[in-house]
N, C-alpha and C positions, 0 to 999 in steps of 0.2 A: 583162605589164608594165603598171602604171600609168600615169597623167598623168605625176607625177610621176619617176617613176625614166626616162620617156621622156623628159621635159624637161632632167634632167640628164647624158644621154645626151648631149643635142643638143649642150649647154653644152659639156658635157666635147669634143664632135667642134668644136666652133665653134672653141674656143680652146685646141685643140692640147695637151690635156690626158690624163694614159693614163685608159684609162676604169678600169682598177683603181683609182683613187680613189673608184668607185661601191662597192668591195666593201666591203659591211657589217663585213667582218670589218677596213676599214680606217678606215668612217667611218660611224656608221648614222646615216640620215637626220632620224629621232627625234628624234637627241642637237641636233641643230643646230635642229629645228622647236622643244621642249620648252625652249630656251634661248631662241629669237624670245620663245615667251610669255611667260617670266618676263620679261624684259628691257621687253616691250612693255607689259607691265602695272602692274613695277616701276618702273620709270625713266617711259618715254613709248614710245608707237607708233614712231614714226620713229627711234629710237636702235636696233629691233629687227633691219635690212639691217644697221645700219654694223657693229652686234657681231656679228654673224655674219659679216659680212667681216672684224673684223679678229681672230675665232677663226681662220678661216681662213688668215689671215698668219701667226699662230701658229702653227698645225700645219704651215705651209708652211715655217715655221723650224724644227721640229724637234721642238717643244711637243706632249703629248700630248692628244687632241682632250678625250675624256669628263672628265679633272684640269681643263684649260682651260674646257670647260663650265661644271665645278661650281664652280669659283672665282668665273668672271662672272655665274652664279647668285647664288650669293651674294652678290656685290655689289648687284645688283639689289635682292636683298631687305632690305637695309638700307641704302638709297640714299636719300638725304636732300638734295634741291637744294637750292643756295645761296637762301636769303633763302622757304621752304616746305618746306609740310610732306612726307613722302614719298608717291608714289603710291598712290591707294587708302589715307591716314592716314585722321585726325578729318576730318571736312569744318570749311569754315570758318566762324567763326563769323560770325552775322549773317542776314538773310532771304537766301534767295536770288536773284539779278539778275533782271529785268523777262523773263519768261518761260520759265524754266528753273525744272520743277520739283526742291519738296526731295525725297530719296531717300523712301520710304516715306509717302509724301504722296501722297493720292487726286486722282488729277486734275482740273481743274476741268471742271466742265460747258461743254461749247458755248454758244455762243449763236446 
């Protein structure tokens, strides 16, 4: 048993959950990690717990986990915020701010 599959172990005994919701064959771990990234990459870091929480609610209503997944995949990947571009688009235009280098830009020398 891994870190993980012990940690959800615990989760699952903390809060009174059957641990058959550990079995693969009802939710593989994968499908909920492989959604964190697109979502965290797509959208923003911090949107990646709540969608996985509220996958979660989902399947807790009835919702099928992997359908559910790939739907809020998808959204991710064509996730477009109000008033910008979407994550990881064009960069924007202009130099870049008082110490943050541009992508593919050699860094400057020390002094």
């Amino acid at each position: 048993m891994n870190t993980l599959d012990e940690w959800a172990a615990a989760v699952c005994g903390e809060l009174g959950l059957d641990p058959a919701a550990l079995d693969p064959a009802a939710l593989d771990p994968g499908l909920v990690l492989d959604l964190a990234r697109d979502v965290a990459h797509g959208v923003a870091r911090p949107a990646a717990p709540l969608t996985a929480y509220l996958l979660g609610v989902a399947v807790g209503q009835g919702r099928p986990p992997a359908a559910s997944a790939a739907r809020i995949s998808q959204l991710a990947a064509r996730w477009v915020p109000a008033g910008g571009p979407p994550a990881g688009g064009p960069p924007a235009e202009g130099p870049p701010a008082e110490g943050i280098q541009a992508p593919g830009t050699p860094a400057a020398p020390r002094e």
